[in-house]
C-alpha positions in Angstrom: 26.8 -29.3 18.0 24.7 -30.6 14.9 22.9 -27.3 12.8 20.1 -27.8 10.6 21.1 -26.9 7.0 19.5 -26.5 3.8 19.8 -29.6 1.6 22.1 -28.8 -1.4 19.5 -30.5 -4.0 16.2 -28.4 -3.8 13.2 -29.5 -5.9 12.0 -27.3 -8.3 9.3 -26.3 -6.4 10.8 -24.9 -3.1 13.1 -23.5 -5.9 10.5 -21.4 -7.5 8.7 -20.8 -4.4 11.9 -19.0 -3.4 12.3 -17.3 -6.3 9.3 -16.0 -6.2 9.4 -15.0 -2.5 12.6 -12.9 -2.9 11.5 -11.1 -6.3 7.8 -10.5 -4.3 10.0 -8.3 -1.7 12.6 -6.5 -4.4 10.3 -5.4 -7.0 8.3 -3.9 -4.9 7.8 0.0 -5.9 7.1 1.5 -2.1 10.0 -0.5 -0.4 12.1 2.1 1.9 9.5 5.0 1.1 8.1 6.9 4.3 4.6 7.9 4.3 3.4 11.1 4.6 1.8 12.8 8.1 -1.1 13.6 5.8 -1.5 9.6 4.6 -0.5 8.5 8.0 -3.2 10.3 9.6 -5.6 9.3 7.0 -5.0 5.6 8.2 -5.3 6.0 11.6 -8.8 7.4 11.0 -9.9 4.3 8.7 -8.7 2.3 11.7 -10.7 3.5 14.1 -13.9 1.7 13.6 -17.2 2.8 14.1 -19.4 0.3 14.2 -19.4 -2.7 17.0 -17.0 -5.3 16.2 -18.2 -8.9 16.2 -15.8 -11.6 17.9 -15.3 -14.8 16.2 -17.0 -17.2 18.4 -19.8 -15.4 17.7 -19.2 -16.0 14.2 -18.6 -19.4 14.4 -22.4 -19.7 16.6 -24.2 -17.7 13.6 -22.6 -19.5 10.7 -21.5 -23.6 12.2 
């Protein structure tokens, strides 16, 4: 069964794209930290919106 593989010459900019990709995720400070009741709670209520949502057709009438 033929498999799809990576080729072994990259160009440089799939290679720094890479790069870049994989340091994006382990450098980040909060990775693996839980939040607290307190902050989750505080996100539930910013997601509950209050005003009256608009759909996107209705954007794409208004603004196309």
């Amino acid at each position: 069964m033929p498999t799809a593989t990576i080729p072994k010459l990259l160009n440089r900019e799939i290679k720094i794209f890479i790069t870049q990709a994989v340091n994006k995720v382990l450098n980040d400070p909060d990775f693996g930290l839980v939040l607290s009741e307190k902050a989750q709670k505080r996100l539930q209520r910013a997601n509950i919106s209050r005003t009256k949502t608009i759909s996107f057709s209705k954007i794409k009438e208004k603004y196309y």
